[in-house]
Backbone bond lengths (Angstrom), bond angles and torsions (degrees), N, CA, C in turn:
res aa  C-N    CA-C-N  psi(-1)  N-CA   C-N-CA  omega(-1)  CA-C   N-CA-C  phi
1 X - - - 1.467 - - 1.524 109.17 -
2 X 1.250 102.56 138.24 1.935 110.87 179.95 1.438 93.81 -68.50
3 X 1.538 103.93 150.00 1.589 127.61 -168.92 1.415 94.82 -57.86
4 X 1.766 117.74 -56.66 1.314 123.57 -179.09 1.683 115.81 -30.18
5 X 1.244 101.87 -82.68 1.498 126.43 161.07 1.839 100.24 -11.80
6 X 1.298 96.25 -89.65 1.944 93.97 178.21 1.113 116.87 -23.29
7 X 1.408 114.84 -66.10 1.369 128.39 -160.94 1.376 106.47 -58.11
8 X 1.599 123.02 -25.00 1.404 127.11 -166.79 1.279 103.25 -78.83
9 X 1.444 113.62 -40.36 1.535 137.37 -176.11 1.034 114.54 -59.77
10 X 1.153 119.19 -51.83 1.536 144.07 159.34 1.442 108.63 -32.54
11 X 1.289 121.90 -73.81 1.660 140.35 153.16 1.068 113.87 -17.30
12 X 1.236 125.15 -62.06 1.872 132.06 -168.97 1.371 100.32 -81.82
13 X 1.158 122.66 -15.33 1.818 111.09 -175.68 1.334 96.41 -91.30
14 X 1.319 126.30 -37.91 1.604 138.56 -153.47 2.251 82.21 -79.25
15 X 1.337 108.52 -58.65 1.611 115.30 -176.17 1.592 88.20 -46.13
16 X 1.770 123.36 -83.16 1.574 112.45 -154.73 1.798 99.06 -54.36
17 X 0.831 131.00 -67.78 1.285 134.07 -172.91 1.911 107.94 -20.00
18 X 1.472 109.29 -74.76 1.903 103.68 167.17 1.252 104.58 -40.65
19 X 1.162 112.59 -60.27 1.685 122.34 -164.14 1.797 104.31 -12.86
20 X 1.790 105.91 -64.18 1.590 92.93 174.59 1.437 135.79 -49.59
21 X 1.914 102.17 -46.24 1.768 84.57 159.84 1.623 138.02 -62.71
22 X 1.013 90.53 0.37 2.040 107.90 174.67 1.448 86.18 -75.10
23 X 1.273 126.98 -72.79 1.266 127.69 -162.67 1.273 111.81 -33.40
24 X 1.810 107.62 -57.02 1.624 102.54 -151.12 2.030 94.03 -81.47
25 X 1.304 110.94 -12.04 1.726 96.91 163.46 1.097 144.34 -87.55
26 X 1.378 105.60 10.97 1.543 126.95 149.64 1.730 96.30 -99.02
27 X 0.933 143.05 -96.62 1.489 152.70 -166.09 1.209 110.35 -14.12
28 X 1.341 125.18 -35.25 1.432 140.09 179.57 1.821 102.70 -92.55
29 X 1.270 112.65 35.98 1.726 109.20 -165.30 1.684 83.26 -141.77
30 X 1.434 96.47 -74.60 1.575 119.78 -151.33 1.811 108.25 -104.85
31 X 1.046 102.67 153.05 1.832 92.21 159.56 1.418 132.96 -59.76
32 X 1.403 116.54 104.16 1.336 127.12 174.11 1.430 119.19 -19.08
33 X 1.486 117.78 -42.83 1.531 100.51 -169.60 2.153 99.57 -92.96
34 X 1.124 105.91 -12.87 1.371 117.57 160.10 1.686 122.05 -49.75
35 X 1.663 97.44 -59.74 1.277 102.53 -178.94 1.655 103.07 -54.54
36 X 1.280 103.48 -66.12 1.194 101.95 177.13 1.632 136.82 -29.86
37 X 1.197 102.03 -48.41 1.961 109.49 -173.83 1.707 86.63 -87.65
38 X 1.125 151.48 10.71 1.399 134.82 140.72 1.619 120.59 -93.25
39 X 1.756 111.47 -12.84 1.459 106.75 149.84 1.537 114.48 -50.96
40 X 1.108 101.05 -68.67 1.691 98.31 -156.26 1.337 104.56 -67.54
41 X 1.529 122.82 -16.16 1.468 113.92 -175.50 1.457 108.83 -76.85
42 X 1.182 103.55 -7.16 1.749 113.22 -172.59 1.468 93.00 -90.52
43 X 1.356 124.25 -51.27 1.564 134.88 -141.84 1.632 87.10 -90.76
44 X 1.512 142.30 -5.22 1.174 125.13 164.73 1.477 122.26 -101.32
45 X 1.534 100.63 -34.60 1.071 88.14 172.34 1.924 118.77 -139.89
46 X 1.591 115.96 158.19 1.506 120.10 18.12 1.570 136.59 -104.26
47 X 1.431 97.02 46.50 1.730 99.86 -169.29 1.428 97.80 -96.41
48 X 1.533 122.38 -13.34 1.954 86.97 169.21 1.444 108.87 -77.12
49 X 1.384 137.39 -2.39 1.365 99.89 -160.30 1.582 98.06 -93.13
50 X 1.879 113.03 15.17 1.782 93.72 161.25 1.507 91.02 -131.20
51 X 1.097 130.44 57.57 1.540 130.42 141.14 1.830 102.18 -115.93
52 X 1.334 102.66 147.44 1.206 114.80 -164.77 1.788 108.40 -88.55
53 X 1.028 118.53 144.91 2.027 119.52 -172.83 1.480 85.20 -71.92
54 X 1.340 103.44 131.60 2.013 131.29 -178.37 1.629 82.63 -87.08
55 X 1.471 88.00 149.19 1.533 115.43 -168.83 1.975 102.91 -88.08
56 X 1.233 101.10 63.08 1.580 99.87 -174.62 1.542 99.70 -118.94
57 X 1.243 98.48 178.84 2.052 102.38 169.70 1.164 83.67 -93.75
58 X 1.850 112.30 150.17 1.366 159.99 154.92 1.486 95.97 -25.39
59 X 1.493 125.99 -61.26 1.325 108.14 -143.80 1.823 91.82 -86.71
60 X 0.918 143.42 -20.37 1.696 143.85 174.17 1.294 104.81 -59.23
61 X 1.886 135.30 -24.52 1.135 136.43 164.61 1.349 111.95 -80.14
62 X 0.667 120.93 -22.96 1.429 132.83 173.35 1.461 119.51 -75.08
63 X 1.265 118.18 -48.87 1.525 120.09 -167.84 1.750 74.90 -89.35
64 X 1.198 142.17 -80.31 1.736 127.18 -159.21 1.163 94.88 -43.18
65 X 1.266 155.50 -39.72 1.828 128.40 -174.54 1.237 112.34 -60.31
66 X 1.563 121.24 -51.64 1.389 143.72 -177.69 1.379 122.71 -47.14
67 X 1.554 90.48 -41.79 1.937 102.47 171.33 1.144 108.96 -94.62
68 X 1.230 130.48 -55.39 1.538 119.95 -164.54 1.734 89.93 -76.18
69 X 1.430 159.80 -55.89 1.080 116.96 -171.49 1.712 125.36 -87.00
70 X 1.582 96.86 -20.93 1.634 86.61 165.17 1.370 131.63 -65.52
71 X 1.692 108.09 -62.39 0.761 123.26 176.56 1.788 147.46 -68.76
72 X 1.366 85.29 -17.92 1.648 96.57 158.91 1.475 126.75 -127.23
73 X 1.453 125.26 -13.27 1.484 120.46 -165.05 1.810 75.55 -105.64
74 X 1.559 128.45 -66.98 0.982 120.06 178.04 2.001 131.21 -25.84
75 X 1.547 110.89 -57.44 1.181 84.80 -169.12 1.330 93.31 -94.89
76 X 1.829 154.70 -29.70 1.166 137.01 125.74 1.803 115.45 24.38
77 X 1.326 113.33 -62.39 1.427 126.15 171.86 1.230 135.90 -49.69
78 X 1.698 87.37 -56.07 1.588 110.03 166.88 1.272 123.16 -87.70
79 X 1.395 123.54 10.80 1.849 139.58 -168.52 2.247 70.14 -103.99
80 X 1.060 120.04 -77.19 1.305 108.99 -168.75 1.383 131.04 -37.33
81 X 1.435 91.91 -28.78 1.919 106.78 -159.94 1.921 93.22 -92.86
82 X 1.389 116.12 -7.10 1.070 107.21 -167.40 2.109 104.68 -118.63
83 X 1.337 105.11 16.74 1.316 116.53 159.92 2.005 105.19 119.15
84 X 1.397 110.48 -14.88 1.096 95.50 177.95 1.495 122.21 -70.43
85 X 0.973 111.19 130.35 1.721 127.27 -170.41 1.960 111.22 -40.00
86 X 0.836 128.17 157.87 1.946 116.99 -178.00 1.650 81.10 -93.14
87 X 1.486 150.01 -46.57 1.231 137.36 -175.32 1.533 99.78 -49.64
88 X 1.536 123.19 -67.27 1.566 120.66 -161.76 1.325 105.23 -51.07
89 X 1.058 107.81 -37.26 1.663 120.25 -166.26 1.403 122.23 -55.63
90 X 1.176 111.47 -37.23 1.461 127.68 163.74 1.211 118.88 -79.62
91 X 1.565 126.77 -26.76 1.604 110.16 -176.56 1.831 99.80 -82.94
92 X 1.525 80.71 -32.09 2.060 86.38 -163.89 1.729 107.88 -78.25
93 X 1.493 111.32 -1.13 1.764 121.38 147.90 1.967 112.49 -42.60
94 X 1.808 95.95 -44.02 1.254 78.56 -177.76 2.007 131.67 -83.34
95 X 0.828 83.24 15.37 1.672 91.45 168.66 2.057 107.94 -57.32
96 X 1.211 100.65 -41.61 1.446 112.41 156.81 1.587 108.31 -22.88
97 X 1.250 133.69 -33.53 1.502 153.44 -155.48 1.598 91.02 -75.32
98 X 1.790 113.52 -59.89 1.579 120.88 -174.23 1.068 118.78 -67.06
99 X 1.479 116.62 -42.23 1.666 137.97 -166.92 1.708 86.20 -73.26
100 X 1.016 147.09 -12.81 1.400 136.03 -156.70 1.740 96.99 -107.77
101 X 1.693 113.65 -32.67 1.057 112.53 -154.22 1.582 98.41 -89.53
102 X 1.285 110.52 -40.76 1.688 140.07 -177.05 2.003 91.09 -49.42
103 X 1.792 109.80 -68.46 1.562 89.50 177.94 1.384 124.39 -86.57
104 X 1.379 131.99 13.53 1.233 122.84 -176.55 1.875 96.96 -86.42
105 X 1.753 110.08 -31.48 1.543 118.64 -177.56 1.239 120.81 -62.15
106 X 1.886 101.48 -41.69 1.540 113.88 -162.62 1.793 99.00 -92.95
107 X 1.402 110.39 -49.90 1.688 106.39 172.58 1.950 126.61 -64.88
108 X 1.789 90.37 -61.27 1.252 87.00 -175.31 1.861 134.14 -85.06
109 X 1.782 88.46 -11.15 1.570 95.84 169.35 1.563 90.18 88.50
110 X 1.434 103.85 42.55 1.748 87.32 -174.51 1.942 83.66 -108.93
111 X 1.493 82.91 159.89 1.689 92.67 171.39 1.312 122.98 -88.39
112 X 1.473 132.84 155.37 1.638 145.69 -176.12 1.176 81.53 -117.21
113 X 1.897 114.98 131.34 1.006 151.00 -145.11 1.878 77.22 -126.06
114 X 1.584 114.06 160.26 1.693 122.24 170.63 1.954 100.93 -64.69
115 X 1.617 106.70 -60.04 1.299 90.95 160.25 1.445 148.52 8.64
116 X 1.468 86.98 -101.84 1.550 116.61 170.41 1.586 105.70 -54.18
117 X 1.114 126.50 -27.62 1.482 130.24 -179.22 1.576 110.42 -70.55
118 X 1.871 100.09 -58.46 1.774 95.35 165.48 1.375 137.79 -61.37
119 X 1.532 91.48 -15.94 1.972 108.99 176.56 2.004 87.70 -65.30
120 X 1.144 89.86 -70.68 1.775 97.04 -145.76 2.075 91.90 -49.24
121 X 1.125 124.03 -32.45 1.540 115.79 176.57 1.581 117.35 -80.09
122 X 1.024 124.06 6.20 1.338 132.94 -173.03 1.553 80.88 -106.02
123 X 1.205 138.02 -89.91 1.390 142.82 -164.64 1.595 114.61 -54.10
124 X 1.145 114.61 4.02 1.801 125.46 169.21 1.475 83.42 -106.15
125 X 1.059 150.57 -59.28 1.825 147.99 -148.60 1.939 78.73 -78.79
126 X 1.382 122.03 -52.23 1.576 84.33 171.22 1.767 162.54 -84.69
127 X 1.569 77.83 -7.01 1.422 106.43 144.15 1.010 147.85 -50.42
128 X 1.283 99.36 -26.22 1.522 119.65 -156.58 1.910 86.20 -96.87
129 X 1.389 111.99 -51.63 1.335 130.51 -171.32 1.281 96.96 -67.98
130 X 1.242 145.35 -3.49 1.564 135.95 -173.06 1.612 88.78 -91.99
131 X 1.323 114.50 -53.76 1.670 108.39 -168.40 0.717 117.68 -36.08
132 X 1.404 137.77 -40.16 1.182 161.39 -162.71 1.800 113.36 -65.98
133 X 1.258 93.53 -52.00 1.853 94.34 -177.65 1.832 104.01 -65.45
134 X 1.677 89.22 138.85 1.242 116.86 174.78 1.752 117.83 -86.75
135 X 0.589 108.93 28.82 1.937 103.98 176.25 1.509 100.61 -116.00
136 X 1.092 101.62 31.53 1.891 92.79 -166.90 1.669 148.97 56.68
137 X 1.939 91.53 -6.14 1.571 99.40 -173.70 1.114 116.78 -54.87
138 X 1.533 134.24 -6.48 1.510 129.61 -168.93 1.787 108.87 -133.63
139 X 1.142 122.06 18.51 1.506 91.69 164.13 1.305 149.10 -24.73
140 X 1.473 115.74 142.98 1.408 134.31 -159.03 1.285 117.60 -45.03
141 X 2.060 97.08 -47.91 1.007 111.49 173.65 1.547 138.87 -75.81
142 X 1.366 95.10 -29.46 1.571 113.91 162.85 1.575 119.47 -49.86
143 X 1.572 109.89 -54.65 1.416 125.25 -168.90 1.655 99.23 -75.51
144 X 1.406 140.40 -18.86 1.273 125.27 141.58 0.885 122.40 -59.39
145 X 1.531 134.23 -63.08 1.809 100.06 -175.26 1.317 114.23 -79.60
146 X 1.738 137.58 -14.21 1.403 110.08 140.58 1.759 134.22 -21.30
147 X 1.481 86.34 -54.02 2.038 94.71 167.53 1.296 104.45 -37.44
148 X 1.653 110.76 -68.36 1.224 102.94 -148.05 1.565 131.78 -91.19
149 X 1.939 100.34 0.05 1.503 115.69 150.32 1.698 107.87 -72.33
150 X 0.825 130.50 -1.76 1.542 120.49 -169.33 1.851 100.95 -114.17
151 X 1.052 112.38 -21.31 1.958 128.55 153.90 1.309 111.68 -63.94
152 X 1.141 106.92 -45.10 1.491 124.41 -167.97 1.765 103.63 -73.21
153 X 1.327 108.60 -57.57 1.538 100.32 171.22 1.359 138.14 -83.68
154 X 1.761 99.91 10.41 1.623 110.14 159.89 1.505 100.97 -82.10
155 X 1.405 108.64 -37.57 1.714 101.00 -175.23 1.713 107.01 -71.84
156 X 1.118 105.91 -4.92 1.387 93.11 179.79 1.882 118.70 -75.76
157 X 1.651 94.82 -42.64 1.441 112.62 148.47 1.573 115.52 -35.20
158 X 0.791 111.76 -43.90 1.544 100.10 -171.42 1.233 117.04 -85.86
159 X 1.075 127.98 -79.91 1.416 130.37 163.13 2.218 108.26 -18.02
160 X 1.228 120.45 -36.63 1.261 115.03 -177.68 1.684 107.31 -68.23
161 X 1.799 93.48 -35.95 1.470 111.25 176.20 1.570 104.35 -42.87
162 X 1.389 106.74 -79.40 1.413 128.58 -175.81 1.589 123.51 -40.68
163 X 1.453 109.86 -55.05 1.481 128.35 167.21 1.458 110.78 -49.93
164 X 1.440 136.71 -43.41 1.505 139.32 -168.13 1.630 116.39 49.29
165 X 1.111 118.99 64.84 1.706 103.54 -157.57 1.480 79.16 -96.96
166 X 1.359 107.31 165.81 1.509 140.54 176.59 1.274 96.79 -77.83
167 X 1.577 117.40 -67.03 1.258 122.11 -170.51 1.482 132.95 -74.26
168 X 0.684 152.16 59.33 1.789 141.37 -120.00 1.381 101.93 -101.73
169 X 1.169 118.53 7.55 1.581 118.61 158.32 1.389 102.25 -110.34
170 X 0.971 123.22 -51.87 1.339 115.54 -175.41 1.703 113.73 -37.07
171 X 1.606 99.00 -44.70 1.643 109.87 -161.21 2.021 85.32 -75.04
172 X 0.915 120.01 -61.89 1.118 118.41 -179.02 2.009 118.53 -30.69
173 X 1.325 89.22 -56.23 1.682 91.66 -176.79 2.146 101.83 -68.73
174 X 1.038 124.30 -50.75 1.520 140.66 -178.47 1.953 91.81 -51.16
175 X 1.370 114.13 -50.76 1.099 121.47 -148.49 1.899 90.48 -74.97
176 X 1.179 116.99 -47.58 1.535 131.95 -179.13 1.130 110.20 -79.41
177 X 1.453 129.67 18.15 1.752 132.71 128.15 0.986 121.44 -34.80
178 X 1.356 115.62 -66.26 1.514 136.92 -170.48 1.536 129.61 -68.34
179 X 1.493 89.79 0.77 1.973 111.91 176.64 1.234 119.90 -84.66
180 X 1.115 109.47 -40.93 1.850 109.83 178.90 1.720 113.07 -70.60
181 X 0.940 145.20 -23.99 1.521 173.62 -130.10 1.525 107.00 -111.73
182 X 1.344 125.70 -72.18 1.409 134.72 143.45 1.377 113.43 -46.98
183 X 0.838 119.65 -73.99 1.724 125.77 -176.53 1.694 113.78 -39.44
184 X 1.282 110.83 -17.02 1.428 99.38 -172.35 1.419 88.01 -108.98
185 X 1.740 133.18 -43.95 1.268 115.34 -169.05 1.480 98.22 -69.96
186 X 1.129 147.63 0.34 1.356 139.94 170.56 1.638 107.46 -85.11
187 X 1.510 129.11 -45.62 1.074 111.96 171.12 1.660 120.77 -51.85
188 X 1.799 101.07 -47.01 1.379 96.74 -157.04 1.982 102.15 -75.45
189 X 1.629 131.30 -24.40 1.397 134.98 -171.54 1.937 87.30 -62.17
190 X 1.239 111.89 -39.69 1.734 115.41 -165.39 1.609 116.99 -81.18
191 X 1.128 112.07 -38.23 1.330 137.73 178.02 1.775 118.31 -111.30
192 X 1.169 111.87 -16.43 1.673 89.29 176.80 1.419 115.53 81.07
193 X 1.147 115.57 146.09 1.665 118.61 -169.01 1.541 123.11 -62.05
194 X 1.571 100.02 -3.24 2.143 102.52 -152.16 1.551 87.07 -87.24
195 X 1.865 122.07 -17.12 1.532 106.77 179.88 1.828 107.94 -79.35
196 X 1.159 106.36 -3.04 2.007 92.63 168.08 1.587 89.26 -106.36
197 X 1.547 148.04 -31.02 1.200 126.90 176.17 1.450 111.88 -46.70
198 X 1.750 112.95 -49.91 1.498 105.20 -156.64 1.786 106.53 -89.10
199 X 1.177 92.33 16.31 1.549 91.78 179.97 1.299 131.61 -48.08
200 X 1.738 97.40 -64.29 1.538 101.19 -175.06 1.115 116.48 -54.91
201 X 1.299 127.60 -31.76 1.807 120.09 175.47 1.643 117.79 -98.48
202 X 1.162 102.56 49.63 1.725 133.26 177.81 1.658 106.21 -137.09
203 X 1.302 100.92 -16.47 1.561 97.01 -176.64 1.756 117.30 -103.25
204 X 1.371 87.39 82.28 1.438 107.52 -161.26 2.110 101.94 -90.34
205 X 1.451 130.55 -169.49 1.543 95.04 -174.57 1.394 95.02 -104.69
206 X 1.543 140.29 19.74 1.725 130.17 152.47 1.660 119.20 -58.11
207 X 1.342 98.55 -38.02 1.369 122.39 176.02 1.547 124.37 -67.19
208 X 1.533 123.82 -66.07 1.222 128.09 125.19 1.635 117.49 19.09
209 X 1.494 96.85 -92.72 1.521 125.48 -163.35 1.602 103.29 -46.18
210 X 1.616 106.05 -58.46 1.265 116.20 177.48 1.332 115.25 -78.87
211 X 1.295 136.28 1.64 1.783 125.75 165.32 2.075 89.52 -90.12
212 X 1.265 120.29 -23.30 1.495 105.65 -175.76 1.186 118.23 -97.83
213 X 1.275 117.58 -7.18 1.533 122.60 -174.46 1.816 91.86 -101.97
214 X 0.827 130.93 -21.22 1.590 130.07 -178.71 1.718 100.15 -94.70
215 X 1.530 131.65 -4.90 1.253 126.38 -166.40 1.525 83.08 -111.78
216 X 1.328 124.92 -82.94 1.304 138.07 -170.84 1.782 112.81 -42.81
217 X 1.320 96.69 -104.67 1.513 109.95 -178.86 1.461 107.57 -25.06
218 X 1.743 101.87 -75.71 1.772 110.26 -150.06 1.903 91.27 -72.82
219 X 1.265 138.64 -44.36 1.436 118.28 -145.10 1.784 90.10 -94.58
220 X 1.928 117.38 -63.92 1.263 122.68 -177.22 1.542 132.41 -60.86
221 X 1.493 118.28 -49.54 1.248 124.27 166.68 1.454 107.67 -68.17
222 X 1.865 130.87 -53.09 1.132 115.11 -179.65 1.932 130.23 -50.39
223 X 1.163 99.51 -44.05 1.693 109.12 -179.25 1.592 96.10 -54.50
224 X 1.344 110.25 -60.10 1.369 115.84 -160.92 1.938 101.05 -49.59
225 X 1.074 104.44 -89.30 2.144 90.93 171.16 1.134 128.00 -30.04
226 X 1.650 105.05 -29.52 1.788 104.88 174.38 1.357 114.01 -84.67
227 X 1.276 133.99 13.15 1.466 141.60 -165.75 1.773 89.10 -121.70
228 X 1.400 112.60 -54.37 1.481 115.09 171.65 1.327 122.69 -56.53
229 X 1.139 116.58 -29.29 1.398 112.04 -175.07 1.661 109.22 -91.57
230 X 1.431 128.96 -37.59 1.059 148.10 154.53 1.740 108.85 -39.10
231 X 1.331 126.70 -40.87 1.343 126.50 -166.85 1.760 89.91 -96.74
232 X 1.127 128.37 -38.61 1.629 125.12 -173.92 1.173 124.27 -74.49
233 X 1.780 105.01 -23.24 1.791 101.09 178.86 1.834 101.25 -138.26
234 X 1.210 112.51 177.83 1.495 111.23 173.14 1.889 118.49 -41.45
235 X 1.195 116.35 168.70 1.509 109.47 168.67 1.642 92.07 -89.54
236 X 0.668 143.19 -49.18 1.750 140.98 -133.38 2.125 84.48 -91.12
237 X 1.541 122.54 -24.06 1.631 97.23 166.33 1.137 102.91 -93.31
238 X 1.564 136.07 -1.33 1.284 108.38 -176.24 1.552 114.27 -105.39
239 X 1.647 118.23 -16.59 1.412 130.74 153.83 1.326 121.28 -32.35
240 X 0.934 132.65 -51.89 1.875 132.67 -163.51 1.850 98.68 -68.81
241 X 1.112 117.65 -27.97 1.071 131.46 -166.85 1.926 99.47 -55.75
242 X 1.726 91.13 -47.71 1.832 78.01 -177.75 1.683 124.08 -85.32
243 X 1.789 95.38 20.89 1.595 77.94 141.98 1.152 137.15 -86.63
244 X 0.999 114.00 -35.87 1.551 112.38 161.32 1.930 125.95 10.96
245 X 1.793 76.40 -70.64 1.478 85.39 -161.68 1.147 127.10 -53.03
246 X 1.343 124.20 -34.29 1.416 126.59 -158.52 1.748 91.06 -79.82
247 X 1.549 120.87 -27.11 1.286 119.40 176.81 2.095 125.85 -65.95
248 X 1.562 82.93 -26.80 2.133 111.31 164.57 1.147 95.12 -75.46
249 X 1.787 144.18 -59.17 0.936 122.16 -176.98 1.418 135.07 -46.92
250 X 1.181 99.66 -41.84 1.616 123.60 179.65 1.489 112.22 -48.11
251 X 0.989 101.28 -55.59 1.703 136.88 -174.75 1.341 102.96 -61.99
252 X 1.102 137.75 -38.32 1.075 148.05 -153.81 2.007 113.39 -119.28
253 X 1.284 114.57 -16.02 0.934 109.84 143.62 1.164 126.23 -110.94
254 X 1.487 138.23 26.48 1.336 140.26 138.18 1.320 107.21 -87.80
255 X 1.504 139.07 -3.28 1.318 109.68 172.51 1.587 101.12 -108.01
256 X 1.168 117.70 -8.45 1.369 115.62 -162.89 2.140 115.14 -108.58
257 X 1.464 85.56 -19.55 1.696 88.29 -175.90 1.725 87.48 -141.08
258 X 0.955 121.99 -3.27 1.625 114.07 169.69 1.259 138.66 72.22
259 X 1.851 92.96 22.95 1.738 105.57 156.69 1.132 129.16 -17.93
260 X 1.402 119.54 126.00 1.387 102.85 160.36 1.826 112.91 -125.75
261 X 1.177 91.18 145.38 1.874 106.16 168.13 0.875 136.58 -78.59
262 X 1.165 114.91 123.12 1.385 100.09 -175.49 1.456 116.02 -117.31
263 X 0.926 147.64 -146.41 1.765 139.19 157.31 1.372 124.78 -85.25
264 X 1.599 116.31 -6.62 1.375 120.38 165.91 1.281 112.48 -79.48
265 X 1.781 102.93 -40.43 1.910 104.39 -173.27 1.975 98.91 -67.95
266 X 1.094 124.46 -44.88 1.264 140.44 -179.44 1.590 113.96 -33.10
267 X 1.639 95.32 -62.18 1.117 106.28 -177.70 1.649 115.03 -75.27
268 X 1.130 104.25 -20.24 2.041 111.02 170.73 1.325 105.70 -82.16
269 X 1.589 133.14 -37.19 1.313 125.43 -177.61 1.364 96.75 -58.46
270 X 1.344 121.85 -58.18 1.564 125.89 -159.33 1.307 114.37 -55.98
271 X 1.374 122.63 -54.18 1.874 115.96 146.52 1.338 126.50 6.47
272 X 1.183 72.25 -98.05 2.220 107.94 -178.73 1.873 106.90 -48.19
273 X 1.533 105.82 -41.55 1.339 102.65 -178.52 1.311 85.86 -78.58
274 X 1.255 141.02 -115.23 1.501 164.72 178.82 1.978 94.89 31.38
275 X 2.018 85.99 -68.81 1.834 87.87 178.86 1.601 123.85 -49.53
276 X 1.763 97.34 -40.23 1.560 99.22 -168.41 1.516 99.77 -61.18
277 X 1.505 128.94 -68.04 1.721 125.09 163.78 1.299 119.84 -22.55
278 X 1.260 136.66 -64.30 1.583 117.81 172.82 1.509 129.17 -62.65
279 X 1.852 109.59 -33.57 1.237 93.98 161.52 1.697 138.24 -61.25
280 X 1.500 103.43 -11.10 1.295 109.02 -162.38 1.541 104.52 -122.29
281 X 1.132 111.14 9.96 1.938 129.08 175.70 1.591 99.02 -61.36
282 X 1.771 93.25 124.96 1.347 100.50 -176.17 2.010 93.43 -129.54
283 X 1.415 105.04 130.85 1.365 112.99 -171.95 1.718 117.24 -50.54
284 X 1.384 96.80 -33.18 1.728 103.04 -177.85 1.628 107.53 -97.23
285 X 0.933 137.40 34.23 1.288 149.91 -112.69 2.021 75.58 -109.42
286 X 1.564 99.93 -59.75 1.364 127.62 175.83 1.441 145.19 -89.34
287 X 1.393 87.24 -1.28 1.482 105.44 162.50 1.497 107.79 -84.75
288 X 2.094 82.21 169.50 1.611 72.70 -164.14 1.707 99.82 -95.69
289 X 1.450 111.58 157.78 1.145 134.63 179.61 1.564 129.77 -74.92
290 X 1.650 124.75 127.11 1.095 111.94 173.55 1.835 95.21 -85.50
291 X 1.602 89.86 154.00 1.940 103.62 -173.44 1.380 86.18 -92.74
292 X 1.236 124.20 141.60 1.786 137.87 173.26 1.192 101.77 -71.16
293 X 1.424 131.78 -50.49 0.791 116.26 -156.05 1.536 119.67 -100.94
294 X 1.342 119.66 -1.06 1.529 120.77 155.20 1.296 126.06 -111.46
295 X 1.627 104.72 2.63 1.710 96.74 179.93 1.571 125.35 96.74
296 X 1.715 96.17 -22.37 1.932 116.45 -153.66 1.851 96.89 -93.21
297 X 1.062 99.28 174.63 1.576 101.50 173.89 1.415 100.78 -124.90
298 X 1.694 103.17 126.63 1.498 122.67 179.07 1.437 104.94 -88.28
């Protein structure tokens, strides 16, 4: 991979990675599933009306809005707003690692490699070790709908599986129509109408910042380079890259809300990271790469 390229890569992991402390400074303002259904209402439009409708069936746009904003940015949102830390939040994203392996076995008939077997038990032993810390970064309740954003973005995998779009931004932006829509009758059936009454005088500019920096940067500009970089070089050099993030996350809520570590969180990050890397260890990982798109070897 060209240095450029890295460095960009580098960029977008370091962007999603803050991205969660963005979250919890809106989330800690406004109602979580609020914040949320004004992400995506931001992050669609007005850039679909010049991306073109991806040549998929209706209902695959439909179920990707539903999951990726209900089901993972949504309760993801509300895992923050409800005490889980924006550092935990990102490593314990990767549980996504099991939920991926569980439907690729049970749907697609795909096989679990010994690997992937020691990944997915390494990242339960750090789970297990998160309960454990006392500063509150991991509640019970939090680390369930963490679960069930991290279910949610194996199903997102699938359905992309299933759908085959040409365009994979396109389907993505078309597909994240269908997020704000759910997302609000879920705030208001859960919460009651007074969280869009008391809105406007909640929309102070912390709030703001974080419904545009989670619309723009992290969901629209990020996909878009991560779709480019993904189409310009192999997947397996440009994969390792999203470990990173949960390590930006980390980083980013100790400099920004003032996490602290201790040797229990340490020893649970190292788990979850350690497992997510072996489950997802690819042999050429480090070899060097032919570039697709010039032919040359990077």
């Amino acid at each position: 991979m060209r240095l450029k390229d890295l460095l960009v890569g580098l960029a977008i992991m370091c962007l999603w990675g803050f991205n969660f402390s963005v979250i919890k400074l809106g989330a800690d303002q406004i109602n979580p599933i609020v914040l949320t259904t004004l992400r995506f209402t931001f992050a669609v439009l007005p850039v679909i009306f010049f991306i073109r409708y991806p040549r998929v069936k209706l209902r695959y746009l439909i179920g990707y809005g539903i999951t990726f904003g209900v089901g993972v940015w949504g309760m993801m949102t509300s895992a923050i707003s409800l005490g889980v830390s924006a550092g935990m939040a990102g490593v314990l994203m990767d549980l996504s690692l099991i939920s991926s392996l569980l439907i690729g076995w049970f749907v697609l008939k795909e096989r679990i490699t010994i690997r992937q077997y020691i990944g997915a038990v390494l990242i339960l032993i750090g789970v297990l070790a998160s309960l454990g810390l006392q500063d509150g970064s991991v509640p019970l309740a939090g680390l369930l709908l963490v679960l069930i954003g991290a279910i949610s973005w194996s199903v997102i995998g699938l359905i992309v599986k299933l759908a085959k779009p040409e365009q994979v931004f396109a389907f993505s932006v078309w597909g994240m129509l269908f997020a704000p829509a759910p997302l609000a009758l879920l705030a208001l059936m859960s919460y009651g109408p007074e969280v869009f009454t008391n809105l406007p005088a909640q929309m102070n500019a912390s709030v703001w910042f974080s419904v545009l920096f989670q619309a723009y940067p992290t969901t629209l500009l990020g996909y878009w380079v991560w779709n480019r970089l993904i189409a310009k070089y192999p997947l397996s050099t440009v994969a390792p890259l999203t470990m990173l993030t949960p390590v930006f996350g980390m980083l980013g809520s100790m400099l920004f809300h003032g996490e602290l570590v201790d040797n229990t969180k340490l020893l649970a990050c190292g788990f979850i990271l350690l497992g997510f890397f072996i489950g997802q260890w690819q042999q050429n990982w480090f070899k060097r790469q032919t570039c697709v798109s010039s032919g040359t070897l990077r």
